[in-house]
N, C-alpha and C positions, 0 to 999 in steps of 0.2 A: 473326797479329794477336792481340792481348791487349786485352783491355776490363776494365776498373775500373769499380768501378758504385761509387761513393760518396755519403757523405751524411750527415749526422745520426741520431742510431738514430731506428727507429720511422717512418720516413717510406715505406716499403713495400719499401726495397731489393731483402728478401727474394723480395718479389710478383715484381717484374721480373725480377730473375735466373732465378726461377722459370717464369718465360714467357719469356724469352729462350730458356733452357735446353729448356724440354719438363721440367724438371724431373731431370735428367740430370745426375748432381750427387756430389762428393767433398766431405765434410767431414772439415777435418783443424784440429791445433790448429798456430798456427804456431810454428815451434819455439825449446824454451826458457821457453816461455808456456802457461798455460790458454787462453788468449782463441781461438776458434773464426771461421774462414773458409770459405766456399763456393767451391769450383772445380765448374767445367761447362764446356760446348763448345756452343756456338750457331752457324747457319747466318746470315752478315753476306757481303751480295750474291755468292751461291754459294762462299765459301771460309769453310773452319773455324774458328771463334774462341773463344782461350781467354775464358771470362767469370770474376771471381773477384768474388764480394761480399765486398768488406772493412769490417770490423768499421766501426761507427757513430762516424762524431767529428766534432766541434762547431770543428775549428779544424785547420791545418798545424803549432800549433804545443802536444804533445802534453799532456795533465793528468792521463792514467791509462793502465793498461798497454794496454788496447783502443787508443787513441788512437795510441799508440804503435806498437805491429804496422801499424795501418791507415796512418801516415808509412812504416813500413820496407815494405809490401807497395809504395806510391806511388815510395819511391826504387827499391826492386829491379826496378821496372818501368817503368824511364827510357822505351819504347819505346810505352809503351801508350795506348789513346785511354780515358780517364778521362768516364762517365757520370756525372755528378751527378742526383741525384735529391732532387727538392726536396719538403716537404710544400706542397699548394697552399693552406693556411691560414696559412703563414709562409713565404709567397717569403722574404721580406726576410732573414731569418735565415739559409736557405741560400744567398741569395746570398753573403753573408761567404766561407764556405767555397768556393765554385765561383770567386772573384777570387781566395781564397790561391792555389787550384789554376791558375790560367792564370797568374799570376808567377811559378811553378814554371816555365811551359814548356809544358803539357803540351795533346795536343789536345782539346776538348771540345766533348761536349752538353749539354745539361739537359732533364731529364725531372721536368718538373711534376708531380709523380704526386698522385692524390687530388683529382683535377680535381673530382669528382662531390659532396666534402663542400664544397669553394670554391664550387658554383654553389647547394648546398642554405642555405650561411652570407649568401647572395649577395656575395659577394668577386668582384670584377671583375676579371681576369688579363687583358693585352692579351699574347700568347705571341707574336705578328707583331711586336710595337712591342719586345719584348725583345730577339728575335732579331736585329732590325733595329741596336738600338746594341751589344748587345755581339757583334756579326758571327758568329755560330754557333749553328749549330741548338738549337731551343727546341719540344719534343714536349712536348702537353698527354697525360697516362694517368690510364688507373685502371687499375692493373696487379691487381687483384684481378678483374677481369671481364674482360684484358684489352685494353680499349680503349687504342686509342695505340701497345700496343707492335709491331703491324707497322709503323707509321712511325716509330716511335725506331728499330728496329733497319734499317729502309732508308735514316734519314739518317746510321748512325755513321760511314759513309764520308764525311758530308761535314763531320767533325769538323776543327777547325783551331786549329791552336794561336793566341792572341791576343796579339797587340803591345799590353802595356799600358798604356807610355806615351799611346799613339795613343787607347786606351777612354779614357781618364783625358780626355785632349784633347776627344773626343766629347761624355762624360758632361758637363762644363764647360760648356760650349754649348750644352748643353738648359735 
């Protein structure tokens, strides 16, 4: 299994991967390119998994060379279940990117990360009420202490790819 942790820069990617991992960690540049990526291996319901943090991008559809690797790391890995990791002070924003990434195809979660600045701002996150319309796991963290990421990484198995006709129909009807 291969897991993709994506996202926007600066929203803790690094943190998670880093607690995923244990910290267990290959940094290489991908090639061709300056732009730098994190491989490691995490334990996902007792079998081994590639985790790779790819670089920070704001869209599927690339505007710099970071952007760009992090689409080619996403196609090279037709097979992988793709993490989204959102800031919890700007759902809305990483939602964009995590809808590009299920019209790809691809299976996911979303990992609200930064729960703890969202409750200090009092930003109100319903994480049940998201998971509930867009049908895939939605883990509130704070990947800096932690918290959340033993049940991000016990639900990446129940990542699933999204029919988004079908969101689209849902979303309509609220």
């Amino acid at each position: 299994m291969t897991i993709l942790l994506m996202g926007h820069p600066n929203v803790g990617k690094s943190a998670v991967f880093n607690r995923l991992t244990g910290a267990n960690i290959t940094e290489s540049n991908y090639p061709g390119t300056t732009v730098d990526y994190t491989e490691g291996f995490a334990m996902i319901d007792g079998d081994e998994a590639k985790v790779i943090d790819v670089p920070g991008t704001f869209s599927t559809d690339p505007k710099d060379e970071a952007e760009k690797v992090a689409m080619d790391i996403l196609e090279e890995n037709e097979n992988a279940t793709v993490v989204v990791v959102l800031d919890a002070t700007k759902v809305e924003r990483g939602l964009y990117l995590a809808f590009e990434i299920m019209e790809k195809g691809y299976p996911l979660v979303i990992a609200i990360n930064m729960w703890d600045d969202a409750e200090k701002q009092n930003i109100k996150i319903d994480a049940q009420g998201i998971e509930k319309v867009l049908g895939i796991p939605v883990v509130p963290t704070v990947a800096i202490s932690g918290e959340g990421i033993s049940e991000l990484a016990g639900r990446i198995s129940e990542a699933s790819a999204v029919d988004v006709e079908e969101l689209t129909q849902r979303i309509e009807e609220l």
